[in-house]
Every structure is written in C-alpha cells, then in structure tokens.
N, C-alpha and C positions, 0 to 999 in steps of 0.2 A: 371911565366908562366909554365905551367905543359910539360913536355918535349914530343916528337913527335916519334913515334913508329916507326922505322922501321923496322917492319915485315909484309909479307905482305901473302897472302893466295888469290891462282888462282884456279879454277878449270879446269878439264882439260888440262893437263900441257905437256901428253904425244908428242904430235901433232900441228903445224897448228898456231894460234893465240897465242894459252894458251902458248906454247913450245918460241917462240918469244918474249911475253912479261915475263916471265921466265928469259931469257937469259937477259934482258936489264933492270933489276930490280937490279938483281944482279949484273950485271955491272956498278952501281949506289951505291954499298954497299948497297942494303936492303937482308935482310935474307927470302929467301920465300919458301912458305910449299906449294907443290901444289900433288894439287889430282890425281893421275892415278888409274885404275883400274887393271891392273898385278903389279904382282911383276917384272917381267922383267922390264918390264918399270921404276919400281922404281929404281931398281937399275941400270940399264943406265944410267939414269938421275944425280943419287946420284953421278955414278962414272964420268959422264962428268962435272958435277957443282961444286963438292966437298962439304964444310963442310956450302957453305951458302946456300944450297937446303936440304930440309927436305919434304920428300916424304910420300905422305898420302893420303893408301891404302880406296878407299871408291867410290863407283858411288853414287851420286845425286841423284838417288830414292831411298835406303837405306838409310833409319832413322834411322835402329841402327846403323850402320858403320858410319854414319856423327854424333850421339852421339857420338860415341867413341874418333871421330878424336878429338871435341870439348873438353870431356873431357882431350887428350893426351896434346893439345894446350893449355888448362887453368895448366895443371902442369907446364908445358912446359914452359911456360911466365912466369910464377910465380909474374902473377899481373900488368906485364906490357903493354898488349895488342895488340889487330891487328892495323897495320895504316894503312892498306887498303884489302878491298875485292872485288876481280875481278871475275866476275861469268861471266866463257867463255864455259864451259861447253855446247854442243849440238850435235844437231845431225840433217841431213835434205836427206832425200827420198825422189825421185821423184814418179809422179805418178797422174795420173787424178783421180780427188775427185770422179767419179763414178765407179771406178773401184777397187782404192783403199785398203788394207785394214782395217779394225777399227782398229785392232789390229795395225796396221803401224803408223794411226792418233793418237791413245793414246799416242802412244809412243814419239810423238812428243812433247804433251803436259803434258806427266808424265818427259819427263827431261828436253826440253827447259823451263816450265813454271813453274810443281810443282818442281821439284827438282832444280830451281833453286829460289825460295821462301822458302822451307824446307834448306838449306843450311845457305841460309839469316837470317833465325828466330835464328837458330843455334846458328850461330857466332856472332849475335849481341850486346849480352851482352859484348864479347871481343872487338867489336869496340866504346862500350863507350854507348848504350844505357845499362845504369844501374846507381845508386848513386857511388858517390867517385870514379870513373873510372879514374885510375892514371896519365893517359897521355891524351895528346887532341882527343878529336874526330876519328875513321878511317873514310874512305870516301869506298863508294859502284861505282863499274864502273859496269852494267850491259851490256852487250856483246849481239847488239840487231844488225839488217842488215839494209841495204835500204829496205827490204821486209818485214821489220816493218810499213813502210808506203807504200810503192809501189808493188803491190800485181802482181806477175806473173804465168800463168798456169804452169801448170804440178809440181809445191810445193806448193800446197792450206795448205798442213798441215803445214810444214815449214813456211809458210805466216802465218797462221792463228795465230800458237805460238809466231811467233814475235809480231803481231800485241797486242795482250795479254801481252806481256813483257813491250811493250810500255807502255801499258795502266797501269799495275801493278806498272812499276819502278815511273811512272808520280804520283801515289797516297803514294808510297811510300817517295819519296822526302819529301812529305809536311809533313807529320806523321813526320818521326824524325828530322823535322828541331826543335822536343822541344828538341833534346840531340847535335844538333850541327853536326850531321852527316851527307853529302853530298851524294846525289845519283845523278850520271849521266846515260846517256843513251849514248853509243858507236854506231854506225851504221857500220858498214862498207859494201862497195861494194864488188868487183869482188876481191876475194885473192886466190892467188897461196898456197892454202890450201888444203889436202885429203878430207875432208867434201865432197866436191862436188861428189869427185872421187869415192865415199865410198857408193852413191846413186841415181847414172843414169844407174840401168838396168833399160833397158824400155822392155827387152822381154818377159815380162808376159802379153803385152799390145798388142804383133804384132797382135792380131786379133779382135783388138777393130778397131771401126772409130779414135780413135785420134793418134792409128801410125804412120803415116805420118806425121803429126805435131808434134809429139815427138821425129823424128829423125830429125826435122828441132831444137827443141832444144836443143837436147844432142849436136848439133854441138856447138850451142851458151855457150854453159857450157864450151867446151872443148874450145874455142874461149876465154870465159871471165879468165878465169884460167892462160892462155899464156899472158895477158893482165892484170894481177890483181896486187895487189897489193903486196909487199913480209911479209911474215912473220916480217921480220926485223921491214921496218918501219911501220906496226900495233904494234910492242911490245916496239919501242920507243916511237910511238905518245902514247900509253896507258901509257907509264912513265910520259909524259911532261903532261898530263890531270892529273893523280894524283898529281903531284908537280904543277900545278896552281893555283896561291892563290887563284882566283874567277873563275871557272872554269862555261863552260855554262853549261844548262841544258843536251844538246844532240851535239853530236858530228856526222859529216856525213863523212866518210873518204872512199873515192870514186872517183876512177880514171873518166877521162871525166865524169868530175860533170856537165856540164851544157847537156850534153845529156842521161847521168845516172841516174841522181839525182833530178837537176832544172828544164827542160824540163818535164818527167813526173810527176810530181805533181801539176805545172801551168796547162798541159793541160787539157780541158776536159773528165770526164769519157769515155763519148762515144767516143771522138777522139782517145784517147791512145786506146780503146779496137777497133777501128777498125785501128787501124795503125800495131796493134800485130795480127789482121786477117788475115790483109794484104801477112806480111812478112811469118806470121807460115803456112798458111792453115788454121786456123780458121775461115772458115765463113761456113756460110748454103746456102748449094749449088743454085743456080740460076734455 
C-alpha cells in the first residue's frame, strides 16, 4: 500500500478558521504550508509554529503567486505529495444587495469561489489527480457556511458565494472520485472569528430605508460571535474530518443546530422570510 502524506496545505492560515486548523494539524504531527498574504504574518506564524509550518506568501486571486507556491511545493515534496487541502480562504461584507457595491460583490466571488477553484486546479496534480502519484490520494475540505444553504439579509454576496461553493464542491467530488480524492464540504455556523468583525460597517447605508434593520443585525453578528463557535474546536473537528476513513459528504458544525441549522431549512420559504420580518424590520409597511 502506497504510504500516506502528511503534508498538508490551508489557505488563509493568518486568522480565524485557517489559524486554528494550523495549530491542530501540527499538533497531530502533519507539516503544513499555509497561505497568508504579508510577510509579517509569515513570520509570526513561522516564529510561533517553528520548523512544521512553512508559510506561503500568495492570495487566491493571484495566478501567478499560486503558480509559484505550486512550483516551490512540487521541489519542496520532491515527489511525495499533499495529504490534504483545506481551502479556508474568504472574506464576507455586509451590505444590502441594492446598495451595495459591484465592485464589493466580485470580490466576494473572485476569492470565495474563483480563487478558491484556481488554488484547487493548482494543487491538484500534488494531491494525486495525475499517473503514478506516490502516495494515496490527498482529500479536499472546502470551507463553506450554514449560508451555503440558509440565505440571510444584509450578506447576499457572501450568501450567494457560498451557495456557488456548494454547488462547485458537490460537482467536484464526483469528477475526481476517477483519482480516489475526496471532497468534503465544511459548514460552519456562528465562530468567534474576525471575518465577521472585518465587515459590518453599515454607515454607508444610514440613509437608506434598510438602516434600521441593519442595526437590528449588526447586533445579531455581534450576538452570534460571543456565542459562536472557537477557533479551537473548528481546527480540531477539521483534523478529525480529514482523518475519517469514510467521512460524509458535508459537515454542519453549528452551535444550537436545531434552531440554527434544522429549523430553518424544514421551514417554509415564506415562513422563515416572514419570521426574519418580523424580528429585523423587514416588512412593507401596513
């Protein structure tokens, strides 16, 4: 039997998700290269992790920077391959889809979706889709939300990317089940992450009609955050999913699941949207 790689390659490593599963990979003995975009950061990282973190300077829309890392990584291995890719990489701004801007909505869908596809093609050949690939298979965790399925105002673009991720990772799975390489789909709910914190001004919005309802959900963000999940155990459960022999398709990792999670996807469309009327301000006036 061909032996089992442990190296493993995260995106977004600096912060949040990426930074948690990082620390608990390595705490597991895998060697992992993960992506930040300073150098500061690289070398924080390099100097708190030491010599089983290898830090690799590139954002996820740079094609040539993500060439390069590939090239540094195929020396680098010299043959023996990724055993897994975690594509954590994102980014989510609030903001009502008719105010919005384009420019803010690309950007959602040039690094949650293409730059998280352009990473993927990349590395592929190192996790085993190619002939004579030395070791077994790497496996793909792609790093998708509850808001993959359950669509909430004021992050339409954020929603909209995830939902795309969904649908991407789900075609992707079946494509390289011919090379033996697994692709899951992560969810997670409410985490005590910067993401959030990095993209609820809402004062470009105070003289729209949906102000009011967006300081009813900047409360909810700052609510689900004190309430979310830790870094910690998102970068353990991201260990225990790569090390499960048969691991499911999609993973939901979400505090109060049955009123987070279960609940709005049983309910009716119209029900959930008038229940979020209700509480936000969202309705047309009487």
């Amino acid at each position: 039997m061909k032996p089992v790689s442990k190296n493993i390659l995260i995106t977004g490593v600096s912060t949040g998700i990426g930074y948690g599963a990082t620390k608990h990979f390595i705490g597991r003995g895998y060697t992992v290269f993960g992506s930040v975009r300073t150098q500061t950061d690289a070398d924080r990282l390099q100097a708190e992790f030491g010599d089983t973190f290898v830090p690799l300077l590139f954002d996820v829309t740079d094609a040539e920077a993500v060439s390069a890392a590939v090239r540094l990584l195929t020396e680098r291995l010299a043959g023996s391959g990724l055993g897994g890719l975690i594509n954590n990489a994102g980014i989510a701004i609030g903001g009502p889809l008719q105010y919005q801007p384009m420019a803010t909505i690309r950007q959602h869908f040039n690094v949650n979706v293409l730059g998280l596809l352009q990473v993927t093609q990349a590395f592929l050949p190192l996790l085993g889709a190619r002939e004579n690939h030395p070791v077994q298979p790497g496996r793909i965790q792609n790093i998708s939300s509850v808001n993959g399925q359950i669509a909430i105002p004021f992050m339409g673009a954020y929603v909209g990317s995830k939902h795309a991720v969904e649908g991407l990772t789900h075609s992707l799975r079946r494509e390289l089940i011919l090379f033996g390489i697994k692709v899951i789909l992560v969810g997670p709910g409410a985490v005590k992450t910067p993401i959030w914190g990095k993209g609820t001004d809402i004062s470009p919005y105070a003289n729209t009609a949906y102000y009011p309802a967006m300081q009813w959900f900047l409360k909810q963000v700052e609510a689900s955050e004190n309430r979310g999940l830790s870094i910690d155990y998102l970068g353990e459960r991201i260990v225990d999913i790569h090390e499960t022999a048969r691991p499911s398709v999609r993973y939901a990792l979400v505090p109060s699941k049955l009123t987070s999670w279960i609940l709005p996807r049983l309910l009716p469309a119209q029900t959930l949207d008038w229940l979020l009327g209700r509480v936000s301000g969202l309705r047309q006036p009487t």
